[in-house]
Residue frames as qw, qx, qy, qz and C-alpha x, y, z in Angstrom:
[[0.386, -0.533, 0.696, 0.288, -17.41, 22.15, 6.36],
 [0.765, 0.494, -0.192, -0.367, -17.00, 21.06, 2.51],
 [0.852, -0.124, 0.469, 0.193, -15.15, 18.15, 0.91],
 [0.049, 0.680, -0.595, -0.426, -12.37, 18.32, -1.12],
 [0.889, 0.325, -0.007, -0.322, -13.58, 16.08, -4.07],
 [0.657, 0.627, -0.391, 0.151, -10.64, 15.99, -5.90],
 [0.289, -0.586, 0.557, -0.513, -9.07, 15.14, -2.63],
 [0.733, -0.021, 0.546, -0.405, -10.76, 12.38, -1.69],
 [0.842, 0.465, -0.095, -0.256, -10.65, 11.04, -5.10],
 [0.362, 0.688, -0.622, 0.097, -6.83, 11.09, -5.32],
 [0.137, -0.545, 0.785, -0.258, -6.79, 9.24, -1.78],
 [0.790, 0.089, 0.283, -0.537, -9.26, 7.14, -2.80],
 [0.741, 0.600, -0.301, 0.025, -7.35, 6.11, -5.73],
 [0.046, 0.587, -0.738, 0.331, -4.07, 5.77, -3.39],
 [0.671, -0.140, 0.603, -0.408, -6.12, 3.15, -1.14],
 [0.876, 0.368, 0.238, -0.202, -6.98, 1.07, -4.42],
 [0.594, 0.568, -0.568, 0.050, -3.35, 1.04, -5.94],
 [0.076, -0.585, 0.676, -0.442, -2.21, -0.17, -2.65],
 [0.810, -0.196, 0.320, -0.450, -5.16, -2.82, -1.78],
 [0.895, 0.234, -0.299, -0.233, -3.79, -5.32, -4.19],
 [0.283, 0.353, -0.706, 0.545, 0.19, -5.30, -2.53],
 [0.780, -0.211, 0.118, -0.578, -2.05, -6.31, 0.35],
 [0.947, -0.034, 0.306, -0.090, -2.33, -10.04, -0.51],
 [0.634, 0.701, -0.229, 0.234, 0.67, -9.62, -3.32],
 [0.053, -0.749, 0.503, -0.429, 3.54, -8.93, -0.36],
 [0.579, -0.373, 0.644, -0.334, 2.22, -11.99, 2.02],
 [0.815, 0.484, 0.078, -0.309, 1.43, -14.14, -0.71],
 [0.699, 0.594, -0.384, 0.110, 5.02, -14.18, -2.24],
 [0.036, 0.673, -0.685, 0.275, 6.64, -14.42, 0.75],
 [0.745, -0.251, 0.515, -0.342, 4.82, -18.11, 1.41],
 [0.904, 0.387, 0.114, -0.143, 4.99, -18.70, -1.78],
 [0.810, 0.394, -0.205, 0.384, 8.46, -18.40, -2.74],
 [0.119, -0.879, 0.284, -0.364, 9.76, -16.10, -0.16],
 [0.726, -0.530, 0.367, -0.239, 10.47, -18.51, 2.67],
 [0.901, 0.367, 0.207, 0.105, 11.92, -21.09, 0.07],
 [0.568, 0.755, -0.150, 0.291, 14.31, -18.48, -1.53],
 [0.236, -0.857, 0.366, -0.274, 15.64, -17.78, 1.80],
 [0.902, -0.189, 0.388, 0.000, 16.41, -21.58, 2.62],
 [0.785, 0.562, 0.072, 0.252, 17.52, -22.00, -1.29],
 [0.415, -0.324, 0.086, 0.846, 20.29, -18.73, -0.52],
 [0.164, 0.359, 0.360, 0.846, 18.34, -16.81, -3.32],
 [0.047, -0.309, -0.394, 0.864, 17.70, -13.42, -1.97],
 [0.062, -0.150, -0.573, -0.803, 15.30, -12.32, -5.32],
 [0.493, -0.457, -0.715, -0.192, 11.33, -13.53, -3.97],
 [0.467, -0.630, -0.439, 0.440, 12.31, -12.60, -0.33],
 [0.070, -0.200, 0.023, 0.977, 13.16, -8.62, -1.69],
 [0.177, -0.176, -0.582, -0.774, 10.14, -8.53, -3.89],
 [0.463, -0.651, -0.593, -0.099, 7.61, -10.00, -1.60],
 [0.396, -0.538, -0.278, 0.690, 9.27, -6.90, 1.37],
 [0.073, -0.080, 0.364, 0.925, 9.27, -4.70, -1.35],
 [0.272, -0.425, -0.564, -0.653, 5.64, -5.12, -2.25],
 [0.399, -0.622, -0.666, 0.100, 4.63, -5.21, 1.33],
 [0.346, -0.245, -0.164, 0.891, 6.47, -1.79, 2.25],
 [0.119, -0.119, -0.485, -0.858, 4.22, -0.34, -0.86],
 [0.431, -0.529, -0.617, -0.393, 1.15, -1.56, 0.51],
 [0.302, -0.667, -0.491, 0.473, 1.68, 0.26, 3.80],
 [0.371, -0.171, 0.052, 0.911, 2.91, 3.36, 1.96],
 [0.017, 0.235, 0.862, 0.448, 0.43, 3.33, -0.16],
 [0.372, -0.626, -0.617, -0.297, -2.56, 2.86, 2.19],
 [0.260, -0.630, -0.211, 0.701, -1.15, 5.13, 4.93],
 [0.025, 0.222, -0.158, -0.962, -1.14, 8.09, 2.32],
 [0.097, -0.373, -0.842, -0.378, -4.26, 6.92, 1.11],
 [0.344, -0.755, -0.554, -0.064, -6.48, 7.46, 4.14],
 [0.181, -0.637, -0.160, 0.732, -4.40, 10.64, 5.24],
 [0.046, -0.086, -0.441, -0.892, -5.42, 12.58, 1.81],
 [0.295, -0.556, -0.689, -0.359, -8.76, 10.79, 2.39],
 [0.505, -0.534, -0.431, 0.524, -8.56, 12.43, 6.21],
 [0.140, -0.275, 0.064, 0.949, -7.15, 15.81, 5.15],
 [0.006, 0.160, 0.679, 0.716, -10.16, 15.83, 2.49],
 [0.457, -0.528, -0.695, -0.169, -12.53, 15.33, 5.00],
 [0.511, -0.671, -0.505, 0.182, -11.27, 17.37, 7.78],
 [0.435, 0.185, 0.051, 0.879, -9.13, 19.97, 6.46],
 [0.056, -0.685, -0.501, 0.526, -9.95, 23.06, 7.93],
 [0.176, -0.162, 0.553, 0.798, -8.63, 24.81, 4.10],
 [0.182, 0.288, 0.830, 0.443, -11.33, 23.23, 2.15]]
């Protein structure tokens, strides 16, 4: 059973756009999220849901490319 480099690379690469929105998603929403919502502004509390959605989308297609690369029955 071989590895799909170029495979693995891509989801490898998906996992690492996705690691920063990570701390970037929970981050804004302590920092200004929680605030904006009290304040009435809606701006901080979309952005910081918006970056956390990305960092599951992200790192869920990440490690299923990395998964298919590894276990595809194609390669």
């Amino acid at each position: 059973m071989a590895t799909n480099k170029d495979k693995l690379l891509t989801g490898i690469k998906f996992l690492a756009l996705g690691f920063p929105f990570i701390f970037i998603g929970p981050a804004l929403w302590t920092w200004q999220g929680v605030k904006g919502l009290k304040a009435g502004y809606y701006l901080w509390p979309i952005l910081s849901i918006i970056a956390m959605l990305l960092a599951a989308f992200l790192c869920v297609k990440g490690i299923r490319t990395v998964m298919a690369a590894l276990f595809d029955k194609d390669s």
